[in-house]
N, C-alpha and C positions, 0 to 999 in steps of 0.2 A: 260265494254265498248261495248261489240259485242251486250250484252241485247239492248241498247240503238241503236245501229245501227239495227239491229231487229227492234225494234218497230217504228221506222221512218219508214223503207222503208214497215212496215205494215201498217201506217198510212196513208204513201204517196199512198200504193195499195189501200187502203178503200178510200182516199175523195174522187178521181173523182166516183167513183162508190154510196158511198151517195150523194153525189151533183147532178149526175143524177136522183137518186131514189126521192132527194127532190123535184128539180123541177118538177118531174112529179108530184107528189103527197105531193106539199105544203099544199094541204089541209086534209092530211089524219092524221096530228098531228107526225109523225115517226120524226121529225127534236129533238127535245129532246133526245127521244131514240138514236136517230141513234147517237148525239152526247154523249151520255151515254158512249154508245161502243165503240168509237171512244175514248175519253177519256180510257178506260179501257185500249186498246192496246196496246194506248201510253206511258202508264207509263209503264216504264223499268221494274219497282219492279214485277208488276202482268202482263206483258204483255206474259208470258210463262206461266201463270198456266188457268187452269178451260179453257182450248183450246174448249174440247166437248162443256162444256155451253155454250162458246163464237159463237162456231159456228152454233146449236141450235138459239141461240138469232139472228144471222144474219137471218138463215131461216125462222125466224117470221117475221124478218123486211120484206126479200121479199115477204112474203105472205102479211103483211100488204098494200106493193105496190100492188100488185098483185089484191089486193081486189072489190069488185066491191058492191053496195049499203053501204048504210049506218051501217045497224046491222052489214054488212059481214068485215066491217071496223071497226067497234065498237069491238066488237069478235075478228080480226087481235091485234088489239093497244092494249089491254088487257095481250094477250097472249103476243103478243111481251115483254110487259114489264116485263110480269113475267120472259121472260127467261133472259131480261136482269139483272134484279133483282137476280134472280138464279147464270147465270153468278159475276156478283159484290159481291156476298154472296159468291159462291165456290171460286170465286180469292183473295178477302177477307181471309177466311180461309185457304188459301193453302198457305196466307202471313203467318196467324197465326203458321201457322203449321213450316211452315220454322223459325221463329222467334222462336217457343220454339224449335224447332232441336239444332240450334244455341245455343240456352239456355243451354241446356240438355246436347250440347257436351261441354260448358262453363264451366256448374257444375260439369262435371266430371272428369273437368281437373282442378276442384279449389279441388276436392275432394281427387284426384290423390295428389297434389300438398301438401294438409292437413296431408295427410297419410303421403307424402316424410317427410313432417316438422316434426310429431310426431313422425317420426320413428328416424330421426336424433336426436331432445330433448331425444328421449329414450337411444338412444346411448351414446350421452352425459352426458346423468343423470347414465347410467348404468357404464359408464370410470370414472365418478366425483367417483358415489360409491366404485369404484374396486380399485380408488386411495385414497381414506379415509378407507378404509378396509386395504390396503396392509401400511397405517401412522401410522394406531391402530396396524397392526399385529407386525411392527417395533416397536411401543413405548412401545408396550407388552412383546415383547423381550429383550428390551433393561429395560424395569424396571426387569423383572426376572433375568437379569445378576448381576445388581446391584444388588438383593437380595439375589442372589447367591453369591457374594462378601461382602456384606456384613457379611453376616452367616459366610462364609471362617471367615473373620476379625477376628466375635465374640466368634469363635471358635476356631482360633489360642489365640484371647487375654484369653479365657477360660482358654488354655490349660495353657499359662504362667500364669496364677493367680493361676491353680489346679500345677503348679511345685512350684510357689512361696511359694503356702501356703504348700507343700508339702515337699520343704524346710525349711523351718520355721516350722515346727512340727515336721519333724528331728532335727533341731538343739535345740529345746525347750523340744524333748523331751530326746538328749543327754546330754542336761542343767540339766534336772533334775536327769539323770542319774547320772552326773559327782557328781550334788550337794546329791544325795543321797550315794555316793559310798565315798566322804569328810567326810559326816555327822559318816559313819560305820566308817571310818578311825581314825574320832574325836575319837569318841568312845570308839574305841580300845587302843585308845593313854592315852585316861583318866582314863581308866579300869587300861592298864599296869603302870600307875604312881600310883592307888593305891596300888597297889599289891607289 
């Protein structure tokens, strides 16, 4: 807002000062120029930049008042307008230059911002990972117990099949003892009845 009050009350200090300059020298063509610059001042956006040029271009305009024959006016209004020209070009670019400033600190704070984002995604990709790694290292655990319970199982039910069967060949083979120690007995029995 203070730009804007700036450039009024530079405005308001330049007409009566080109208004004078006009009517002295309605005919020396400066009424264009002079409202060139005038325009320039006034806008808020450029009226702080390219000041040197600005006031270069003013001191053409007074020479061009100031001038006296024709060529010496010819040569004035030339020169004037190049600086106003010069002027309009550097306030011009000193907009440019503030619009990529702008830019530039924009980008670096979408870039800032990019980085914040990727770096949180990464966190959160690297928490997802460290919680599906600590599911596996449980589910890994947890099948190895079973398998280790299992084994127990098949190992105890081993152990009672190597007693069953270990029973069971004791007493099959004091079956066959008993039925071989009968069979001598028969024997004996049938010997002593012939004798």
């Amino acid at each position: 807002m203070s730009r804007i009050v700036h450039a009024v009350m530079v405005a308001a200090l330049l007409v009566p000062g080109a208004a004078l300059a006009q009517s002295r020298n309605a005919d020396d063509g400066s009424a264009p120029l002079q409202a060139r610059l005038q325009a320039l001042d006034a806008d808020p956006e450029r009226a702080t930049l390219a000041a040197y040029e600005r006031l270069r271009a003013r001191q053409a305009l007074e020479a061009l008042a100031g001038a006296r024959g024709a060529q010496a006016k010819a040569d004035a209004r030339q020169v004037a307008e190049w600086r106003i020209e010069t002027a309009e070009i550097a306030a011009a670019t000193g907009l440019a230059r503030r619009q990529i400033d702008r830019l530039d600190r924009e980008r670096s704070e979408l870039l800032v911002e990019a980085s914040r984002q990727d770096a949180a995604r990464a966190r959160a990709e690297a928490e997802r990972l460290r919680i599906q790694a600590q599911i596996q290292a449980e589910e890994a655990e947890r099948l190895r117990l079973e398998a280790e319970m299992e084994s127990g199982a098949r190992q105890r039910a081993e152990g009672v099949l190597d007693d069953v069967a270990k029973t069971q060949a004791d007493r099959l083979r004091a079956a066959r003892e008993r039925e071989a120690e009968l069979k001598r007995q028969e024997a004996e029995l049938l010997k002593a009845l012939e004798d």
